[in-house]
C-alpha positions as CSV (number, residue, x, y, z in Angstrom):
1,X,-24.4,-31.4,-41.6
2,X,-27.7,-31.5,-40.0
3,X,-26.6,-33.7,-37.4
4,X,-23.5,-31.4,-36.5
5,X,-26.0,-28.5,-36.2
6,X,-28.3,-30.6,-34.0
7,X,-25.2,-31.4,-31.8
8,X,-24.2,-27.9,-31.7
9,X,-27.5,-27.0,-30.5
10,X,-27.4,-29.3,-27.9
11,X,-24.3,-27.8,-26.7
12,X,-25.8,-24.7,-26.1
13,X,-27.8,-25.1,-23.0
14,X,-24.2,-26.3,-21.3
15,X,-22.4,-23.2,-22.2
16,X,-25.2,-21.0,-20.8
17,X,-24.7,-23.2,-17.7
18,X,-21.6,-23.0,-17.3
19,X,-20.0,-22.1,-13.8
20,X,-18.3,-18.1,-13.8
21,X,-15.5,-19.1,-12.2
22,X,-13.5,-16.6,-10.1
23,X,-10.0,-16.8,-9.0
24,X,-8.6,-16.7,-5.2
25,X,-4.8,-17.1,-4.2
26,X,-4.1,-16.3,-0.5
27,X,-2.4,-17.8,2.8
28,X,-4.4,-20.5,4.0
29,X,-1.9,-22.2,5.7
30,X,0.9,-20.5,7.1
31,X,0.4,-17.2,9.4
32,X,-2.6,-15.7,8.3
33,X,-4.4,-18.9,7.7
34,X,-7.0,-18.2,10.2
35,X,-8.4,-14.6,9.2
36,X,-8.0,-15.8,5.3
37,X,-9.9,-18.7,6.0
38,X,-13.1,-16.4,7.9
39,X,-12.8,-13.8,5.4
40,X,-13.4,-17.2,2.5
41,X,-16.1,-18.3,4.6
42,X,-17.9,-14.7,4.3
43,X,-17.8,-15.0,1.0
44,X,-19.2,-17.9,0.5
45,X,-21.7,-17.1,2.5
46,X,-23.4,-15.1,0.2
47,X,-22.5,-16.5,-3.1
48,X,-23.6,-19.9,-1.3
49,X,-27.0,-17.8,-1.3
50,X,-26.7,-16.4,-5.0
51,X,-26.1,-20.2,-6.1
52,X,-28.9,-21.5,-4.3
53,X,-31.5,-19.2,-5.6
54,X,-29.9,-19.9,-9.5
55,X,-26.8,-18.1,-9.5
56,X,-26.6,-15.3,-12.2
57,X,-28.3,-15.5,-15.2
58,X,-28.8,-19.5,-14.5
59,X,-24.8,-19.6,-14.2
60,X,-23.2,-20.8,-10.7
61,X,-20.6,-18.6,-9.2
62,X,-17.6,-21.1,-8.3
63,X,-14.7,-19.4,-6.3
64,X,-11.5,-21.4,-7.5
65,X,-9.3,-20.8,-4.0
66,X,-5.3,-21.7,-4.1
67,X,-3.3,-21.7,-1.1
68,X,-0.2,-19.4,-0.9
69,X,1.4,-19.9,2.1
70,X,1.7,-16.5,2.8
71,X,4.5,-16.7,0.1
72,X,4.7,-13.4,-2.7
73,X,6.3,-15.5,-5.3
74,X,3.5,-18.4,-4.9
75,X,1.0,-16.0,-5.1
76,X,2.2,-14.7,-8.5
77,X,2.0,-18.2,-9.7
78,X,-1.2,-19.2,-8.3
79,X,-2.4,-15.9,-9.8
80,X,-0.9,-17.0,-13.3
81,X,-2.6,-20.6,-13.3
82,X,-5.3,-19.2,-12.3
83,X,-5.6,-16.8,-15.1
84,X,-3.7,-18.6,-18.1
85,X,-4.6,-22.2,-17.3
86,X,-8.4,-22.0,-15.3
87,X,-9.6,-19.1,-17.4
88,X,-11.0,-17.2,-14.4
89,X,-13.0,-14.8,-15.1
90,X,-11.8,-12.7,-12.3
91,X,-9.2,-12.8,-9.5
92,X,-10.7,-11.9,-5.8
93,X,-10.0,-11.5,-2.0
94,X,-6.1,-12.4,-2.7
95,X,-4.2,-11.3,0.5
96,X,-1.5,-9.4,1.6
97,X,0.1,-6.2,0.0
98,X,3.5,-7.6,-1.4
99,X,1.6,-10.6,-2.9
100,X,-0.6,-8.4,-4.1
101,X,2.0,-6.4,-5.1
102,X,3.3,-9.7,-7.8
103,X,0.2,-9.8,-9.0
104,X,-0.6,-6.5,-10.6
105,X,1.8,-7.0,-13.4
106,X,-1.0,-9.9,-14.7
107,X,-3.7,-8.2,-14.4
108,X,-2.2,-5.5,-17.0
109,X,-1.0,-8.3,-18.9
110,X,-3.9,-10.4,-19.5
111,X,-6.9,-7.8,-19.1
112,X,-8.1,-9.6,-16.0
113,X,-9.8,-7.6,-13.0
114,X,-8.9,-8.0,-9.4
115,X,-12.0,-7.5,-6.8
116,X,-11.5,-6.7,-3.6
117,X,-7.9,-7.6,-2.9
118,X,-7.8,-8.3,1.2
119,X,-5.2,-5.3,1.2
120,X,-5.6,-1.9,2.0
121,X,-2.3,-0.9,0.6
122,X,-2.1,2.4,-0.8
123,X,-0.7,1.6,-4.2
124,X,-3.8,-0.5,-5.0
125,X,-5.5,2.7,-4.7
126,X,-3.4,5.4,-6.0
127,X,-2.7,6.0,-8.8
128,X,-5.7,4.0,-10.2
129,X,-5.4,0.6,-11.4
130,X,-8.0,-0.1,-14.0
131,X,-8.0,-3.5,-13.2
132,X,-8.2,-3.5,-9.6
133,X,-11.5,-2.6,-7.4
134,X,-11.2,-2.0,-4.1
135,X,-14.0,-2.7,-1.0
136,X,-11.9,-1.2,2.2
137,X,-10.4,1.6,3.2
138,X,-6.0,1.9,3.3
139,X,-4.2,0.9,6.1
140,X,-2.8,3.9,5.8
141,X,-5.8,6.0,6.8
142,X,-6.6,3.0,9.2
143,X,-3.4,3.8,11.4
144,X,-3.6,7.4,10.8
145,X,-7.2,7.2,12.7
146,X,-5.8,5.2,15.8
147,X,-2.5,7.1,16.3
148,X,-5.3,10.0,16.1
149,X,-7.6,8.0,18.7
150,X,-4.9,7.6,21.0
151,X,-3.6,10.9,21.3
152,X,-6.9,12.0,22.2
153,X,-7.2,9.6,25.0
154,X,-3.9,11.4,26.4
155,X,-1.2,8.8,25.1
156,X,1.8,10.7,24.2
157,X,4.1,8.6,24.1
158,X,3.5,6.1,21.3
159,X,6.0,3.4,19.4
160,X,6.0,1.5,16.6
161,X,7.0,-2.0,15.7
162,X,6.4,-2.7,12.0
163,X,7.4,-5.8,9.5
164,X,9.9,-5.3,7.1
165,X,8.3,-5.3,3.5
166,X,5.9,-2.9,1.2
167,X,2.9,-4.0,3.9
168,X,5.1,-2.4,7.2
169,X,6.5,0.4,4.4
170,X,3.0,1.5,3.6
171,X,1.1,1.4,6.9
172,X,3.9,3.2,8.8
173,X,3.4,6.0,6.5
174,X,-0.2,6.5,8.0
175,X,1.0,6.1,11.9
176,X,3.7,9.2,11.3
177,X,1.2,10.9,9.7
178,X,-1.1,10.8,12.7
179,X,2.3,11.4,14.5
180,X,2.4,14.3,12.7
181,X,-1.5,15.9,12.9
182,X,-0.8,16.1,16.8
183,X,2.8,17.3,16.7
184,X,4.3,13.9,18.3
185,X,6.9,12.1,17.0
186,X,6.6,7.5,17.4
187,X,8.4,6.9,21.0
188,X,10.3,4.4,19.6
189,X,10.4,2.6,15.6
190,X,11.5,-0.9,14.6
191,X,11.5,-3.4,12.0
192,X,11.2,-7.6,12.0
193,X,11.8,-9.7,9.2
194,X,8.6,-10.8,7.8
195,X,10.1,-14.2,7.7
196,X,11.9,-14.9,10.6
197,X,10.6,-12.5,12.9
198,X,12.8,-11.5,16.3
199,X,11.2,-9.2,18.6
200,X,14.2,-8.9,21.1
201,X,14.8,-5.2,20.2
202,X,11.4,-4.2,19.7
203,X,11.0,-5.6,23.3
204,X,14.1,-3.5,24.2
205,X,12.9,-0.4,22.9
206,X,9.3,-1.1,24.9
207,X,10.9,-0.8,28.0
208,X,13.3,1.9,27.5
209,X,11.0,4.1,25.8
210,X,8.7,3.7,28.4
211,X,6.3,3.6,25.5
212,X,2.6,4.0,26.2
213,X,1.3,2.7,23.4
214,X,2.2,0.4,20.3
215,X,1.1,0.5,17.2
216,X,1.7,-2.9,15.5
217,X,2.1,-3.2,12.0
218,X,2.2,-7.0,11.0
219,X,0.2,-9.8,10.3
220,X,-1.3,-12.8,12.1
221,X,0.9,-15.3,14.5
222,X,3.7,-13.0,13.9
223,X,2.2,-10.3,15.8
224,X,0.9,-12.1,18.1
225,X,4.5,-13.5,19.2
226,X,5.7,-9.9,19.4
227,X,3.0,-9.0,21.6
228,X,4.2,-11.8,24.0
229,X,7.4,-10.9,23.9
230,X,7.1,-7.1,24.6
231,X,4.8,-8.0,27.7
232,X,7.3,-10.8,29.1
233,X,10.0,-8.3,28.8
234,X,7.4,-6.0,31.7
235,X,5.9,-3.6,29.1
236,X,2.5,-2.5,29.9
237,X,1.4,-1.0,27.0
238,X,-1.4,-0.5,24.9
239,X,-1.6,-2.3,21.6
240,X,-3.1,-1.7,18.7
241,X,-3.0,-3.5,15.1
242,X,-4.9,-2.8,12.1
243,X,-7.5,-4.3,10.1
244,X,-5.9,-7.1,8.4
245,X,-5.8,-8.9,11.9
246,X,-9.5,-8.4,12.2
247,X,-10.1,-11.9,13.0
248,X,-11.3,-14.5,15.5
249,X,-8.5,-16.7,14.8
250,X,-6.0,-13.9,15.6
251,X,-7.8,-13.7,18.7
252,X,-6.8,-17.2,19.3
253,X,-3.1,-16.6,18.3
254,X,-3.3,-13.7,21.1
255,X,-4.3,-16.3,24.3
256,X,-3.9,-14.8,27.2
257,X,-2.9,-11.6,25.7
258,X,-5.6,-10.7,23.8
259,X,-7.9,-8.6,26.0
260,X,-7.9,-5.1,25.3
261,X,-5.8,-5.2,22.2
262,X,-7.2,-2.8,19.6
263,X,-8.2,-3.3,16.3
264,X,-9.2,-1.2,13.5
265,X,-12.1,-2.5,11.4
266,X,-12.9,-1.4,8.1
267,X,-16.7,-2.6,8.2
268,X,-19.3,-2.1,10.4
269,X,-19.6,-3.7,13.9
270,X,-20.6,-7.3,13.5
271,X,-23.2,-7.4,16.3
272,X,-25.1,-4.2,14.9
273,X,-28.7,-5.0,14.5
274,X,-29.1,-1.9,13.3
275,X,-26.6,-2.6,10.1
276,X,-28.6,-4.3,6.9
277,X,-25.5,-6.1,5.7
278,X,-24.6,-7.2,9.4
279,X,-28.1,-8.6,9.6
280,X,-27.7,-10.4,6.8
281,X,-24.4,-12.1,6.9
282,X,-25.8,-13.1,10.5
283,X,-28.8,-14.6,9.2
284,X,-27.2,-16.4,6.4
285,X,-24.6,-17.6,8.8
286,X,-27.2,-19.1,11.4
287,X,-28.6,-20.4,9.1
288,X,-25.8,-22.7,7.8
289,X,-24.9,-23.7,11.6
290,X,-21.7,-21.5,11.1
291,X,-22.3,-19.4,14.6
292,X,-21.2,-15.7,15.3
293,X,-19.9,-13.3,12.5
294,X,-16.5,-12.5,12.6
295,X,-14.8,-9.0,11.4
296,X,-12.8,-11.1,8.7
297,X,-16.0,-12.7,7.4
298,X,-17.5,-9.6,6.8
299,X,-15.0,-8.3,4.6
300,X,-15.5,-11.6,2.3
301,X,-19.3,-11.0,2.8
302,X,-19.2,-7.4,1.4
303,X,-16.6,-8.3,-1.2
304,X,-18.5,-10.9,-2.5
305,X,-21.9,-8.6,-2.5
306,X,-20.1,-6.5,-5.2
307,X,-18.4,-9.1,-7.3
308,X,-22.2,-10.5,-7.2
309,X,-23.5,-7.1,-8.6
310,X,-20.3,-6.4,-11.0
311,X,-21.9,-10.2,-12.7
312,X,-25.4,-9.1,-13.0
313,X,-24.2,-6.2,-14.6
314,X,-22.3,-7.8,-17.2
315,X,-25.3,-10.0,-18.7
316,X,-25.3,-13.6,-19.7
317,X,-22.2,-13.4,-21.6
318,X,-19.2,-12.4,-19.7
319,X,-15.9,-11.6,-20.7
320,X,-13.3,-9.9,-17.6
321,X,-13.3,-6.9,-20.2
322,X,-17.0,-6.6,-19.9
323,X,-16.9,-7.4,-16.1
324,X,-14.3,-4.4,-15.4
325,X,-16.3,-2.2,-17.6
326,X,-19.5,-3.0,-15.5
327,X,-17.7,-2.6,-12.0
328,X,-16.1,1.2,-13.1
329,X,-19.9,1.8,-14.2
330,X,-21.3,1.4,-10.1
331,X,-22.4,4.1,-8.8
332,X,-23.5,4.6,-5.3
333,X,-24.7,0.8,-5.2
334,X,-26.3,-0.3,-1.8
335,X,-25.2,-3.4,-0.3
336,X,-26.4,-3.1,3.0
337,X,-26.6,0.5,4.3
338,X,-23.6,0.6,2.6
339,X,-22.6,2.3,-0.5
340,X,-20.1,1.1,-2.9
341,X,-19.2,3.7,-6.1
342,X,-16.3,3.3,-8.5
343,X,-15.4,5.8,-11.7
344,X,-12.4,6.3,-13.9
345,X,-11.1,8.3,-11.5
346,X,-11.5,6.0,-8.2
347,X,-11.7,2.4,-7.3
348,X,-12.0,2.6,-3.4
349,X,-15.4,1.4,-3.2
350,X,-15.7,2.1,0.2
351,X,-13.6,4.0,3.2
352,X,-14.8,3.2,6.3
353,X,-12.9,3.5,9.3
354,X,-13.7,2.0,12.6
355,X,-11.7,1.2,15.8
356,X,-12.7,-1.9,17.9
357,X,-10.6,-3.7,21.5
358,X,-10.9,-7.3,22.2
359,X,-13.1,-7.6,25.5
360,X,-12.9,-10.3,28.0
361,X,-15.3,-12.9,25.7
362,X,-12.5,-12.6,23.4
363,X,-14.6,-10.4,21.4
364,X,-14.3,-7.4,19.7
365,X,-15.8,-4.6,21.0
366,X,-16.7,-0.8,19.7
C-alpha cells in the first residue's frame, strides 16, 4: 500500500505538467491553405511566447492542428477525433462558415467550447451559442461597410458574384443591406459552385452590367480565378472581397491582378506602430526570423491572446466547462489597445471594421 501511494505521488507532478491541448481543424491544403496557414502561424506566435516563459500554470499550451481540405464533412470529423479521441480541451481558429456550421452540433453535444472560429458568419453570433466565442466582427457588417464605402466614393453601379453555400448566403445578406442604406439595388448578382467554380456568367454579367464595382463573396484561389476571368472578358472594375481573404498568400493567388483589390480587415492595420498588439506580433515575429506581419496572422495572434487569458482564468485544473465559464466572465479585457468582452448575452468579442487595397508592393494598404 505504501508503495502504491508513493507511486501515486510520483505521478502527480506529471499531471500538473501536462500539455492543455487545444483543438484546430481547418483547410491547410486545398484553396485557403495559404491564409489558414498565416493565420496558424499568428497563433503560434504568441502561445510560442506563453510556452517559453512556462506556459500556464507550468502547463504548455499545445495546438493539436488537422487538415480539412476545405471539406465541411472532414471538418466535422476532425472536430469529433479531436474532441472524443484527443480530449481537447478546446476547439479553435477552425475555418470557414459551413464547416463551421458541422461543427456546432459537437460542441452542444460534448460541452466543448469553440474560440475564435476564423468565420464571421452570422449564425455564430446570433442567437448566442454558449459554446462558441467569437474574436471578429460578421462578414455581414464587413460587406455592409464597403458597399457603404463605395457608394460614397460615387460607385453606383455595383454587382455581386458570390459562392454558392451558407458562407455566399450570409455575406450577401450584408452587401444588400448596404444596397439598401443608399437606396441602390446590386448591378448584377450571381452564384458559383463552391466546388467547381465557373465564372463564365459572372464574367457575362461584368460586361453587360457595365458594373463598376464587384463585391466578391468567396474564398481563396477561387476568387482569385474569378477575378481573372471577369478582367480577361474586358471588365474594368473595382474589386472588393472581405476579410476571410485577408492574406498574403491570396495576394499571391491574385498575380498580376492583385493591385488595388480591396479588402476588409477585421484587425487593425499591420504596419501601425501606434497599435500595442501590432507591435507585438511584429516583435515576436522578428524575432523568430518570420518577416512582415500579415492581416491573417493577426487574426491567429489576437485569437490566441484570448484563448491565453480564457486559460489563466480557469486555474490549474481545467475542465472545457470551467474554460467556457471563464471566457463568458471577460469583461473589457485588453489585449493590445484592444478590448475583448463577452456575457450571457454576447459572444462577439470584438467588431472592428476596417477596409484595406492591395498597393503595388503587393501590400495591403489603409
Amino acid at each position: 500500500m505504501r508503495l502504491l501511494s508513493l507511486l501515486a505521488l510520483a505521478l502527480l507532478p506529471l499531471a500538473a505538467h501536462a500539455d492543455l491541448l487545444i483543438g484546430q481543424t481547418a483547410g491547410f491544403t486545398g484553396p485557403v491553405g495559404a491564409s489558414v496557414t498565416e493565420t496558424t502561424e499568428g497563433a503560434k506566435l504568441y502561445l510560442d511566447s506563453i510556452n517559453a516563459a512556462g506556459g500556464i500554470n507550468g502547463q504548455t499550451v499545445k495546438l493539436v492542428s488537422l487538415d480539412d481540405k476545405f471539406d465541411p464533412p472532414t471538418a466535422a470529423a476532425n472536430a469529433a477525433k479531436l474532441i472524443t479521441t484527443d480530449n481537447v480541451l478546446a476547439l479553435f481558429l477552425t475555418r470557414g462558415t459551413p464547416h463551421n456550421q458541422a461543427i456546432l452540433p459537437l460542441l452542444a453535444t460534448h460541452h466543448v467550447p469553440l474560440i475564435a472560429p476564423s468565420s464571421g458568419a452570422a449564425l455564430l453570433h446570433t442567437p448566442v451559442n454558449p459554446w462558441v466565442f467569437n474574436v471578429r466582427a460578421t462578414y455581414q457588417r464587413e460587406a455592409e461597410r464597403a458597399v457603404r464605402h463605395l457608394s460614397l466614393i460615387g460607385i453606383e453601379r455595383i454587382g455581386i458574384v458570390q459562392v454558392d453555400d451558407s458562407f455566399g448566403a450570409d455575406a450577401v445578406i450584408g452587401a444588400n443591406n448596404g444596397l439598401a442604406a443608399v437606396n441602390k439595388t446590386a448591378a448584377f448578382s450571381t452564384k458559383f459552385d463552391r466546388a467547381k467554380p465557373d465564372f463564365k456568367a459572372a464574367a457575362q454579367s461584368a460586361v453587360s452590367s457595365n458594373a463598376q464595382a464587384i463585391m466578391f463573396l468567396g474564398s481563396g484561389q477561387a476568387v482569385a480565378d474569378g477575378i481573372a476571368a471577369i478582367r480577361a472578358a474586358g471588365s474594368k472594375a473595382q474589386f472588393v472581397t472581405l476579410s476571410n481573404n485577408a492574406a498574403h498568400g491570396f495576394v499571391n493567388q491574385l498575380g498580376e491582378n492583385a493591385r488595388g483589390v480591396m479588402v476588409t480587415q477585421v484587425f487593425p492595420y499591420e504596419r501601425s506602430k501606434a497599435s500595442k498588439i501590432v507591435t507585438e506580433a511584429a516583435q515576436m515575429s522578428q524575432a523568430k526570423g518570420k518577416g512582415d506581419i500579415t492581416p491573417a496572422m493577426m487574426e491567429g495572434f489576437a485569437a490566441a491572446k484570448v484563448l491565453v487569458e480564457g486559460l489563466r482564468r480557469v486555474g490549474p485544473n481545467p475542465t472545457r466547462q470551467k474554460l467556457r465559464d471563464a471566457l463568458e466572465g471577460m469583461r473589457k479585457v485588453d489585449i493590445g489597445g484592444l478590448e475583448v468582452s463577452f456575457s450571457p448575452t454576447d459572444h462577439t468579442g470584438l467588431d472592428y471594421a476596417d477596409l484595406s487595397i492591395i498597393g503595388a508592393d503587393g501590400k495591403f494598404m489603409r
